[in-house]
C-alpha positions as CSV (number, residue, x, y, z in Angstrom):
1,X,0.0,0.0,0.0
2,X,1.5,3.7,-0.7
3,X,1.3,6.0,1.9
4,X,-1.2,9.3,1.6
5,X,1.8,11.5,1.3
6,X,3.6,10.1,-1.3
7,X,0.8,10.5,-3.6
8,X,1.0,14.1,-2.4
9,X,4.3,14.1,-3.2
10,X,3.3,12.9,-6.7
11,X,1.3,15.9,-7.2
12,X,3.6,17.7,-6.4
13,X,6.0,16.9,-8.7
14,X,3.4,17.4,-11.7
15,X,2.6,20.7,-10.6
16,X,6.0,22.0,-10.3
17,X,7.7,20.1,-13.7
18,X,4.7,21.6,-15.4
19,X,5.2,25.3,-14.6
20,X,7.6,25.2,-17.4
21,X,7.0,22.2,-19.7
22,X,6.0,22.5,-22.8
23,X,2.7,20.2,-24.3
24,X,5.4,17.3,-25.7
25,X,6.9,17.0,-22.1
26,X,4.1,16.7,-20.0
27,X,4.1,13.1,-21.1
28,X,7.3,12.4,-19.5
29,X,6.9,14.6,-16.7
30,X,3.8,13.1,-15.3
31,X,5.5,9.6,-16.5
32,X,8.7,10.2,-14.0
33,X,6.5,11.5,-11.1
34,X,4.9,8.1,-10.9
35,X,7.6,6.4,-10.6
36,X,7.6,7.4,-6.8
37,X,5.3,5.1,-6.5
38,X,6.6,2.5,-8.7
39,X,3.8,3.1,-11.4
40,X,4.0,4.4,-15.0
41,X,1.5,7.0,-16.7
42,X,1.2,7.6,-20.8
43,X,-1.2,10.2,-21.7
44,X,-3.3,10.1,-24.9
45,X,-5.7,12.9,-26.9
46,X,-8.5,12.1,-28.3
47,X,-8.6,13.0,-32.2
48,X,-11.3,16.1,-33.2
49,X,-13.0,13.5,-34.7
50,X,-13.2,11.4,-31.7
51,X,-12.1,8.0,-33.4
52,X,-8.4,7.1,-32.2
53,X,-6.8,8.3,-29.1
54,X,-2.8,8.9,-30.0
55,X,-0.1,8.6,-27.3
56,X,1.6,12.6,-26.6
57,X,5.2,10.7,-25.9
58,X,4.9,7.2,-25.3
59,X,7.5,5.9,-28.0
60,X,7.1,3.5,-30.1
61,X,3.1,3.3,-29.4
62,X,0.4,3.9,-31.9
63,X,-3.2,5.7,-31.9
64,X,-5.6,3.2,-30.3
65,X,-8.8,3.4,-31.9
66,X,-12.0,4.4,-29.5
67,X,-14.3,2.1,-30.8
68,X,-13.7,-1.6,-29.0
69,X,-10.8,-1.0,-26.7
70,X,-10.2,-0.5,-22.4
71,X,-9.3,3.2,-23.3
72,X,-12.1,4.0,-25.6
73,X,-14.4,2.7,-23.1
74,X,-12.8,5.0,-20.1
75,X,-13.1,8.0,-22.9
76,X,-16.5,6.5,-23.7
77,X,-18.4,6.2,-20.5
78,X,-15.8,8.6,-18.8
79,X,-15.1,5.9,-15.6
80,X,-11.5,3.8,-14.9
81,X,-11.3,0.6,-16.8
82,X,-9.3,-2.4,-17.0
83,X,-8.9,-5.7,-17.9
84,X,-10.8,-8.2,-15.5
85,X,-7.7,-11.1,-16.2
86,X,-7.1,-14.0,-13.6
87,X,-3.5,-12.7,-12.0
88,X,-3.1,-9.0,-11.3
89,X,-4.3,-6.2,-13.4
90,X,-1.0,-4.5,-14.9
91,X,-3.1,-1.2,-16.4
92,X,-5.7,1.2,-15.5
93,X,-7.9,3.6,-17.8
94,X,-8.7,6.7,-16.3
95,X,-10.8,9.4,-18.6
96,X,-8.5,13.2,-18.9
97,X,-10.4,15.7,-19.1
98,X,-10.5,19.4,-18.4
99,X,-13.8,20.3,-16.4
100,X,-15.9,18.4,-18.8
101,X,-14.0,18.6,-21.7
102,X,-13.1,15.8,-23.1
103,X,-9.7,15.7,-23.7
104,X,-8.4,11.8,-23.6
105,X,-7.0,8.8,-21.5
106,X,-4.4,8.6,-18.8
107,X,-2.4,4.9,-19.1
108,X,-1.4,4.1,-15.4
109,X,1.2,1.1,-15.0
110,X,0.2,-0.6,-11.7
111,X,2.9,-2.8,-10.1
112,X,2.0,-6.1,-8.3
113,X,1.1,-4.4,-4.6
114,X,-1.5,-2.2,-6.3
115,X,-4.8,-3.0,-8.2
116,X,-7.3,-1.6,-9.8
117,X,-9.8,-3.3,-8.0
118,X,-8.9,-1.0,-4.8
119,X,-11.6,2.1,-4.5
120,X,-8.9,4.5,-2.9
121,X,-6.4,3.5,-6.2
122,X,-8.7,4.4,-8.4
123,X,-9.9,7.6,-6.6
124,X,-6.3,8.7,-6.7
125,X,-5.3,7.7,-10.7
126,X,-9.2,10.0,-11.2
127,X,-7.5,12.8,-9.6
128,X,-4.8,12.5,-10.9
129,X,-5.6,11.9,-14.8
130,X,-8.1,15.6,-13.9
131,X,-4.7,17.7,-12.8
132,X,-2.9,16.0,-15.9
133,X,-6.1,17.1,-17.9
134,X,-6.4,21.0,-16.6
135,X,-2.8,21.4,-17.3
136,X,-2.6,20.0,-21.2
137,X,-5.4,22.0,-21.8
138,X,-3.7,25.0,-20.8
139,X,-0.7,23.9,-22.8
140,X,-2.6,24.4,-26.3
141,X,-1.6,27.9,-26.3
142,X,1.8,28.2,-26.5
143,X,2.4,25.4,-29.1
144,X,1.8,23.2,-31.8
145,X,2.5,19.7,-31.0
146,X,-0.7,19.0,-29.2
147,X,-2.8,20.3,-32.1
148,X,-1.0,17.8,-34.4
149,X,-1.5,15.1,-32.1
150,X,-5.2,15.7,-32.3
151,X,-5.3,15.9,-35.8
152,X,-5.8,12.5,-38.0
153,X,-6.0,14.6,-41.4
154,X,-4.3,18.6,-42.0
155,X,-6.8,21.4,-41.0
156,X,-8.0,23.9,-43.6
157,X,-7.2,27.4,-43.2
158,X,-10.9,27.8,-42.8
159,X,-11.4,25.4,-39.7
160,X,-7.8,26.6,-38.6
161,X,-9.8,30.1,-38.1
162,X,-13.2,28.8,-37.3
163,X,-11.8,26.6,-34.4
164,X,-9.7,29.9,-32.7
165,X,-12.5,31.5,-31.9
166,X,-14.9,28.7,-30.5
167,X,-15.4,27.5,-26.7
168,X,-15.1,24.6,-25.4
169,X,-17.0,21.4,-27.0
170,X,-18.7,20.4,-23.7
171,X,-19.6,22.6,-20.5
172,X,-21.3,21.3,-17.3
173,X,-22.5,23.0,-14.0
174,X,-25.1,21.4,-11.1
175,X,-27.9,23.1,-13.9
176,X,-26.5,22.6,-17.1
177,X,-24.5,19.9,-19.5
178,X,-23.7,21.8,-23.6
179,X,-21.8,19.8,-25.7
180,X,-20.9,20.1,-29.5
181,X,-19.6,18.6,-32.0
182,X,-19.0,19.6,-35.7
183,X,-17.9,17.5,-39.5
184,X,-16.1,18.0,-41.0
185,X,-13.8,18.9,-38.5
186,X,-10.6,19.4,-40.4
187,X,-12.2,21.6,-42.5
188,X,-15.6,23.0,-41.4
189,X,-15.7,26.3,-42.5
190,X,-19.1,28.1,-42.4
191,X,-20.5,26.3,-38.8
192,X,-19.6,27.5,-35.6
193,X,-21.4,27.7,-32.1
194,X,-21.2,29.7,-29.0
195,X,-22.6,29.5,-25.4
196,X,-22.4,32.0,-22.2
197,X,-23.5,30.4,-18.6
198,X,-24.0,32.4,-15.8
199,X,-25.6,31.6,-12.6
200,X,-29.1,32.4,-13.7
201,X,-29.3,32.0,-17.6
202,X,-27.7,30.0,-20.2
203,X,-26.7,32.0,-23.9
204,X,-26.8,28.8,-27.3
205,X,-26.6,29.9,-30.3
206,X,-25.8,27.5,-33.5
207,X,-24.7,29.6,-37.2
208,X,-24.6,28.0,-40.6
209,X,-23.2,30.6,-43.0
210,X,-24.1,30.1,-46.4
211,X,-20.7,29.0,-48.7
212,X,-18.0,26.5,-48.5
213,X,-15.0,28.9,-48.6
214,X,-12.6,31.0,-46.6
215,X,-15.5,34.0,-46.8
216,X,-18.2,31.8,-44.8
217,X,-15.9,31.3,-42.4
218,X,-15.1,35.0,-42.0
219,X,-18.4,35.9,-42.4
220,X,-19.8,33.3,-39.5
221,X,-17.4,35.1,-37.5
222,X,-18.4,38.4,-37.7
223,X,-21.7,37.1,-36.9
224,X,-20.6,35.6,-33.9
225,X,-17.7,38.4,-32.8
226,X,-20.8,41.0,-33.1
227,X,-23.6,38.9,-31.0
228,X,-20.8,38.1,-28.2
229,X,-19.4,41.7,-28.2
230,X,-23.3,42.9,-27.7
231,X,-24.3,40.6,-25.1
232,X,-21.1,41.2,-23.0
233,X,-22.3,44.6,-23.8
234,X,-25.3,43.9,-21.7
235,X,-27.4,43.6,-24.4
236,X,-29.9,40.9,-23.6
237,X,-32.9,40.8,-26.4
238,X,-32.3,38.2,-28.8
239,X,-33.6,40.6,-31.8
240,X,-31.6,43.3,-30.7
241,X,-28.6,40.5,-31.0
242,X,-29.5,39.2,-34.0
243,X,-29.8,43.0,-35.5
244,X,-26.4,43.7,-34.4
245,X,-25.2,40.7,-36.3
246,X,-26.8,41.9,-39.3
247,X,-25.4,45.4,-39.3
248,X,-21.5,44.3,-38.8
249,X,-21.7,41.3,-41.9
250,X,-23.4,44.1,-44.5
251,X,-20.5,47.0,-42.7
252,X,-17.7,43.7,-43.7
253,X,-18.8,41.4,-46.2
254,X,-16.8,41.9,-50.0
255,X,-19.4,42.4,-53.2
256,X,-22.3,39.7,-53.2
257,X,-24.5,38.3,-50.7
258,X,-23.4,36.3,-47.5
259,X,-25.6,35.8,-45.0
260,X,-25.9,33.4,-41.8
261,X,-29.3,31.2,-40.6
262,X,-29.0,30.9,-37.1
263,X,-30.6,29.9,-33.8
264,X,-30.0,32.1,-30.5
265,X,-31.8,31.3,-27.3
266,X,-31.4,32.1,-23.8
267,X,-32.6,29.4,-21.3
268,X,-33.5,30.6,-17.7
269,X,-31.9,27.9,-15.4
270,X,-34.3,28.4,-12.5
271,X,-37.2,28.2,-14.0
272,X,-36.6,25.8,-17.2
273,X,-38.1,28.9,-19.1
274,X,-36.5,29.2,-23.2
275,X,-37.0,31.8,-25.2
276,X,-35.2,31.6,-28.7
277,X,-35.1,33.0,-32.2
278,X,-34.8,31.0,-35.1
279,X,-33.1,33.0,-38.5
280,X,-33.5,30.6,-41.1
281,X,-32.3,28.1,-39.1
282,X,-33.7,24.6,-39.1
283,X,-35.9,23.8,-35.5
284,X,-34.6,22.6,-32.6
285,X,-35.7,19.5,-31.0
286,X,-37.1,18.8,-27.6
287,X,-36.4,15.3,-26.2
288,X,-38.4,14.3,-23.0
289,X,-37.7,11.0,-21.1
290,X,-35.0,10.2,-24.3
291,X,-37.8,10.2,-26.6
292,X,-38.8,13.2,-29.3
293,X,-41.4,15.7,-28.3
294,X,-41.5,17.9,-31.1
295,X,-39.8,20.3,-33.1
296,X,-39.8,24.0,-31.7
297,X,-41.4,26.4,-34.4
298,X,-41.9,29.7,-34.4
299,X,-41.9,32.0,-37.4
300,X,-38.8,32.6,-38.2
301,X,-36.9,35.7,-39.2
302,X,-34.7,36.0,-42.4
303,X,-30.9,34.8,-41.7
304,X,-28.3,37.5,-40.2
305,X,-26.6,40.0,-42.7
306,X,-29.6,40.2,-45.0
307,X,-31.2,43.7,-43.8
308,X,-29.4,46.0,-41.9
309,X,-33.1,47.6,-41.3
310,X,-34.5,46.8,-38.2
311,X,-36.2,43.6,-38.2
312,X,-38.9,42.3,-35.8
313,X,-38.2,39.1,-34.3
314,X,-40.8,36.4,-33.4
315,X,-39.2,34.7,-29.9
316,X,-40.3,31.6,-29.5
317,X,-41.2,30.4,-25.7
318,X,-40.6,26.8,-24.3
319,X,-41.2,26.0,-20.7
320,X,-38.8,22.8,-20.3
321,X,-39.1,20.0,-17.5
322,X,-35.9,18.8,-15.6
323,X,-34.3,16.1,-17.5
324,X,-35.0,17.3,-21.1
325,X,-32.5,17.8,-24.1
326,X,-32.6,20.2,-26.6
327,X,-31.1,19.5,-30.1
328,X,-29.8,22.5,-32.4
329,X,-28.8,21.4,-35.6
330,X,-27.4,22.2,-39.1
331,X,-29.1,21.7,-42.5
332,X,-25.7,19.6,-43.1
333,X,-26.8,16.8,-40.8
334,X,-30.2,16.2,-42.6
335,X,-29.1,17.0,-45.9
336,X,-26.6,14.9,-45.8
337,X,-26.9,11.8,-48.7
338,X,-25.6,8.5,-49.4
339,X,-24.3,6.9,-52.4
340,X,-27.4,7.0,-54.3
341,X,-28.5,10.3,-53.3
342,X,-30.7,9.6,-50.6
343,X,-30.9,12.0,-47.7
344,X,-30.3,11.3,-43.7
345,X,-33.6,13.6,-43.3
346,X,-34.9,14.6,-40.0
347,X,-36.6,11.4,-39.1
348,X,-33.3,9.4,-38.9
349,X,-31.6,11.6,-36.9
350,X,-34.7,11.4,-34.2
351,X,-34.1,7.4,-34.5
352,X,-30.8,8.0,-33.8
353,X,-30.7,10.4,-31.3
354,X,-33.6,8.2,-29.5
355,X,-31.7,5.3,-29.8
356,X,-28.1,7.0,-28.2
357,X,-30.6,8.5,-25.2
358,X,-31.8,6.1,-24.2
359,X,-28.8,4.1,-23.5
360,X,-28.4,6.8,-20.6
361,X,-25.0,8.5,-22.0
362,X,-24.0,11.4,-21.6
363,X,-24.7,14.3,-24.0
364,X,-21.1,14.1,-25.5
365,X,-21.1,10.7,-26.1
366,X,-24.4,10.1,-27.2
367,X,-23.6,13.1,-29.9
368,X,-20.1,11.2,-30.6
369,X,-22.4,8.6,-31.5
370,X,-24.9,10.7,-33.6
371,X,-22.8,12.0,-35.5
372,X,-20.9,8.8,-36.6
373,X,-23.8,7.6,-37.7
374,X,-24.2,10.6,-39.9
375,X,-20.7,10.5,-41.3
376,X,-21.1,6.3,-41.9
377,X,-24.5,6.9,-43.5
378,X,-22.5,8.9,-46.6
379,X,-19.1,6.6,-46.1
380,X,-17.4,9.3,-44.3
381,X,-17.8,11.8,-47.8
382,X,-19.3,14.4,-45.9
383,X,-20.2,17.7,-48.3
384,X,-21.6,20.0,-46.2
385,X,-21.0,21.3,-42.8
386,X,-22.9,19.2,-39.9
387,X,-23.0,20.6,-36.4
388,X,-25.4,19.1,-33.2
389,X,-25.4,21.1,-30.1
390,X,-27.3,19.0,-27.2
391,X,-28.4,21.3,-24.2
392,X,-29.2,19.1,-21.0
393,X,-31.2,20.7,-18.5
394,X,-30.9,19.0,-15.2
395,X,-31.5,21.5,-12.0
396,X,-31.3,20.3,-8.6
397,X,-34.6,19.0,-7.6
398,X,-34.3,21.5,-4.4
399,X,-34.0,24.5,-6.4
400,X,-37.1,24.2,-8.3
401,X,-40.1,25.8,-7.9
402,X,-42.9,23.6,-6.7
403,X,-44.9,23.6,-10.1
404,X,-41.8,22.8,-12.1
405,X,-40.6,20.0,-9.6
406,X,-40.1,16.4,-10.5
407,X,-38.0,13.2,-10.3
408,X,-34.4,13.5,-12.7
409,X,-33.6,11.0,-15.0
410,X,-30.8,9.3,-14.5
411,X,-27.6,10.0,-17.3
């Protein structure tokens, strides 16, 4: 059994090699703190396209795919696994991740006197695997190598921009789970997302800017950089938003029309109360006990960057019940075809995204899921940007009013 303070000690280490490690050494460095303890640690990112997780350092070893392996799975269902073999367990999987973000897999090398089996073991390689995970994702910034490593094909210039200015994929509170993902992701260009959570309300919005070029890509963010700028400018009013978005594209936009469909919303996370505009954007969906309610209409406005006059806005309203998902989309996921031109349409995506609820997943991984689907639907030959942002509203029972109380499902 290791004593308490040598784990300490362990931390320690990690902390103070990091200060001034670059992304490529933080491999090693967490690798040579463990070996107080006689134990060995490789650290792996998960690809943007969440298919293989590749080694940071670890020489000589190659991605491992996601799909049908003990790291996947930790990724997967973000929990410690490890192979249930007759002697003693060698290696444990424990998910990386920063806050929510998923970022990848820690590989711990157990010696004989410790095994995963052992609660306080695993409790320690969790914590552990999240300082390793806060730190690489603070590395990002001052580097390259990390991006590579989390690249399976080269990036467009146009996703090379688009991804700068984007959060990240998946934020969580006691209230609230977001998560995104987007495809092409090496070379998405005219999708992007945003979100703002505060204590009281949440800010989604999903943009699809019309194009496949460098110029959507500037053009969706514009849109973006003006609605941000506004609401941090305490602007609150989703047509008032929206307006501002349409002023700054026609002030920036070269000869010829770009424009941007787009949903903005703002859900109240007391009170489960959403209001939300829809600019030529497709509907969201509600989901309710992992099963579809309906789509949420309202008539829409035209996209951003149209009209610079002003515009009236009809805000849709949507009182949601703990436990229900929202599902903002882009025209790319149901447009998307098969080899013999057949579109995924809108009621394949609801059999899917039934089908991945209600195997009680999480929201990233049941949109890592959705979204393959997509892609193996049209043999990976995707055309068109495809975005899904999945909103999870899940207050504590306590904190609800007594009219919008009522049991949580379980994730």
């Amino acid at each position: 059994m290791v004593e308490p303070n040598a784990w300490w000690d362990v931390v320690a280490d990690i902390v103070g090699e990091t200060h001034r490690a670059s992304g490529p050494d933080l491999g090693r460095v967490a690798d040579h703190a463990m070996r107080r303890l006689g134990m060995a640690a490789e650290l792996y990112l998960a690809d943007h396209g969440q298919r293989v997780l590749t080694p940071i350092t670890a020489e000589g070893r190659a991605p491992i795919a996601i799909e049908g392996t003990l790291a996947g799975r930790a990724f997967q269902l973000q929990e410690p696994t490890w192979a249930p073999t007759r002697g003693p367990a060698t290696e444990l999987w424990v998910p990386m991740v920063d806050g929510t973000e998923r970022i990848g897999a820690v590989r711990f090398g157990l010696p004989d006197d410790l095994s995963p089996w052992d609660v306080e073991v695993r409790e320690r390689c969790i914590a552990l695997a999240d300082l390793l995970g806060h730190i690489v994702a603070s590395k990002f910034a001052y580097g390259d190598a990390l991006h590579v490593a989390r690249r399976t094909t080269p990036f467009t210039p146009d996703a090379e921009l688009l991804w700068q200015l984007l959060p990240p994929l998946t934020f969580a509170s006691e209230d609230i789970m977001i998560s995104v993902v987007l495809e092409p992701y090496q070379r998405v260009g005219g999708d992007a997302f945003d979100y703002a959570v505060d204590e009281r309300n949440a800010f989604c919005a999903l943009f699809d800017s019309v194009g496949h070029d460098m110029q959507s890509g500037l053009t969706t963010a514009v849109a973006l950089a003006a609605i941000r700028n506004a609401r941090r400018g305490g602007v609150r009013d989703l047509g008032e938003l929206a307006g501002t978005a349409d002023r700054l594209i026609i002030e920036n936009r070269p000869v010829g029309t770009r424009y941007v469909t787009a949903i903005l919303s703002w859900l109240d996370l007391g009170t489960g109360e959403l209001t939300y505009v829809l600019a030529g954007h497709p509907p969201p969906l509600l989901l309710r006990a992992n099963s579809a309610v309906k789509q949420l209409r309202v008539r829409p406005r035209i996209p951003l960057g149209i009209s610079d006059r002003p515009i009236a806005a009809a805000t849709g309203r949507e009182h949601l019940e703990p436990g229900d998902r929202l599902l903002f989309f882009t025209d790319g996921i149901v447009e998307s075809r098969d080899d013999e031109g057949r579109p995924f349409g809108f009621q394949r995506l609801v059999e899917f995204i039934e089908r991945d609820s209600a195997a009680n997943l999480a929201a990233p991984e049941t949109l890592r899921r959705v979204m393959h689907a997509v892609l193996d639907y049209q043999w990976g030959r995707i055309d068109d940007d495809a975005t899904l942002m999945m909103i999870d509203w899940r207050p504590p029972t306590e904190t609800l009013p007594p009219e919008t109380s009522a049991p949580r499902h379980d994730t």
